[in-house]
C-alpha positions in Angstrom: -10.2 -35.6 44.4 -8.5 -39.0 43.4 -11.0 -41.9 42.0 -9.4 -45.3 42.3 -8.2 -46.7 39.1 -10.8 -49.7 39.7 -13.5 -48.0 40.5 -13.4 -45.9 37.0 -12.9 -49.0 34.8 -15.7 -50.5 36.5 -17.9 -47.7 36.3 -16.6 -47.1 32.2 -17.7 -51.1 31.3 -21.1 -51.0 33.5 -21.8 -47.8 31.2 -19.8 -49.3 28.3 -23.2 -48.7 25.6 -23.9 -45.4 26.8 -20.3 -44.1 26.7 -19.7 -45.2 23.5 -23.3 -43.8 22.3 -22.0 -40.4 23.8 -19.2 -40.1 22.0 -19.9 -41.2 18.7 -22.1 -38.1 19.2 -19.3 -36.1 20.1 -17.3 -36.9 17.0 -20.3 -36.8 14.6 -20.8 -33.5 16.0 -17.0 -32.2 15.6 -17.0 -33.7 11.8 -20.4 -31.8 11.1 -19.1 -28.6 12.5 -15.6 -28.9 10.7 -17.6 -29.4 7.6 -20.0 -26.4 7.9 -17.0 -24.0 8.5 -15.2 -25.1 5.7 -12.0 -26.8 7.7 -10.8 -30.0 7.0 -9.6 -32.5 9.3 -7.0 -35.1 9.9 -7.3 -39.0 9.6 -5.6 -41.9 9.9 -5.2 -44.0 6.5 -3.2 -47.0 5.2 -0.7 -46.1 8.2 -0.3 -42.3 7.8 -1.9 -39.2 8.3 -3.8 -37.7 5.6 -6.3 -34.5 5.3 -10.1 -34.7 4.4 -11.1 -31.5 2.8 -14.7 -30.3 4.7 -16.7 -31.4 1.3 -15.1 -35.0 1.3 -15.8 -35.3 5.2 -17.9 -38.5 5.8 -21.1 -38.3 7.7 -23.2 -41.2 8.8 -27.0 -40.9 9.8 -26.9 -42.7 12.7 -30.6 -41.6 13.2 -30.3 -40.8 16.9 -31.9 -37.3 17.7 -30.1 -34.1 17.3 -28.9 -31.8 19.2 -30.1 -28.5 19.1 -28.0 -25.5 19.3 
């Protein structure tokens, strides 16, 4: 199946909000599950790569409903 380059762009800016709302889950998600098995992850600071130990991992309430698993 090919999808016209166009067609995709214009279907990711008329769903621009709930994209972004999707994934923002989707990483909130990742973080939270790296933190509860103890792993830490990898981030991008002051122009290099640096590791966040699972207790130091950041987690904002963004007070949308939760997933259950």
């Amino acid at each position: 199946m090919r999808i016209d380059v166009h067609e995709s762009k214009d279907l990711l800016v008329s769903h621009g909000k709930e994209v972004e709302r999707i994934l923002r889950f989707a990483a909130r998600r990742a973080l939270l599950d790296h933190k509860r098995a103890g792993n830490p992850v990898a981030s991008w600071e002051d122009g290099r790569v640096v590791m966040i130990e699972a207790g130091d991992i950041p987690l904002e309430d963004s007070g949308e409903k939760r997933e259950s698993r």
